[in-house]
N, C-alpha and C positions, 0 to 999 in steps of 0.2 A: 149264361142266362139267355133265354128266347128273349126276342124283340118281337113286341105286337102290339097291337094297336086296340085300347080298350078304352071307355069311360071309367073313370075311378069310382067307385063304389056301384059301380053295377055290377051283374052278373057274368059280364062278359072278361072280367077281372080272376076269375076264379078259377086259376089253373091251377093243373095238378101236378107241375113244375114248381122249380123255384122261379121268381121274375122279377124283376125292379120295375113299379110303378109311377110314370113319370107326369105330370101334369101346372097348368098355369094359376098361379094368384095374380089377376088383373092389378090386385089392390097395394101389393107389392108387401103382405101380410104373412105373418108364419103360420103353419099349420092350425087347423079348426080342430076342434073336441073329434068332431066328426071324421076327419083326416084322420087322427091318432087311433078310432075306435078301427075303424076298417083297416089301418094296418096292422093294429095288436089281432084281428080275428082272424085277417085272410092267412091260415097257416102257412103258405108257399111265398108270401110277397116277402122278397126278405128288405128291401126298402125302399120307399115311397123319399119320393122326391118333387119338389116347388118351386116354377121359377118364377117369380115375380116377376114386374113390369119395369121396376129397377134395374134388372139385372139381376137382384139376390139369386140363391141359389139356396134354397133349404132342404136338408134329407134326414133322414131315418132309418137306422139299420138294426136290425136284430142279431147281436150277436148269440155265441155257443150255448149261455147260459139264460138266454131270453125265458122271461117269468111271464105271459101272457097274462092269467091272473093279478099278479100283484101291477102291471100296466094299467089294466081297465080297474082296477080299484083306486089305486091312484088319481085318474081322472074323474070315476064316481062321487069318490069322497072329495074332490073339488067342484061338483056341478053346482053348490050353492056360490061359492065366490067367483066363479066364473058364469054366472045368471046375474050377482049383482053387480060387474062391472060398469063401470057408471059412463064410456066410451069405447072405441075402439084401441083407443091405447091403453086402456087400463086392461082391458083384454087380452091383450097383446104381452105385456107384460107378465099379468096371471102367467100364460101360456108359455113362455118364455122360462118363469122357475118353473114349472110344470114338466117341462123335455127338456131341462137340466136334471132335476131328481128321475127321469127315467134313467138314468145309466145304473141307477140301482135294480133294475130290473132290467139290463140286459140290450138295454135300447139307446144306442148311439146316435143323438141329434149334432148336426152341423150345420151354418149358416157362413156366407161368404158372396163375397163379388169380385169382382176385377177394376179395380179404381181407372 
């Protein structure tokens, strides 16, 4: 994989390689709706990774059989419960089943630190 240096969801993100996008949650928070969408579209990122302020480390891989489609619907069909989250932790959580039920479509989330 190329190592480069880009802003996440810009344009400068959009190689025509494969590449692993790497980048920081201050908030020490799992991936946004937003993070999930731009990695189901960007078709060469094969995954997108977050390191929190904690140390977490959160990623996202595409494997062989990756459903782009059935990803972004999965997250559509959740923008109303993930609008009424009533905190950031209930947020957090939504999102949390949300990139558990991705591996039905191809997309392997992982989350870890070093105690």
């Amino acid at each position: 994989y190329e190592i480069c240096a880009c802003l996440v969801g810009s344009e400068m993100c959009i190689r025509d390689r494969p590449y692993i996008a790497a980048h920081t949650h201050p908030s020490g928070l799992t991936f946004s709706p937003s993070d999930i969408r731009r990695f189901a579209l960007r078709e060469n990122m094969r995954m997108l990774t977050a390191v929190g302020n904690d140390g977490t480390v959160y990623a996202i891989e595409k494997t062989a059989p990756f459903d782009r489609s059935g990803l972004l619907a999965l997250f559509r069909d959740s923008e109303i419960r993930l609008a009424a989250a009533k905190d950031p932790k209930e947020l957090q959580e939504i999102m949390q089943q949300l990139l558990k039920e991705a591996k039905q479509y191809g997309a392997n989330f992982y989350a870890g630190r070093d105690r």
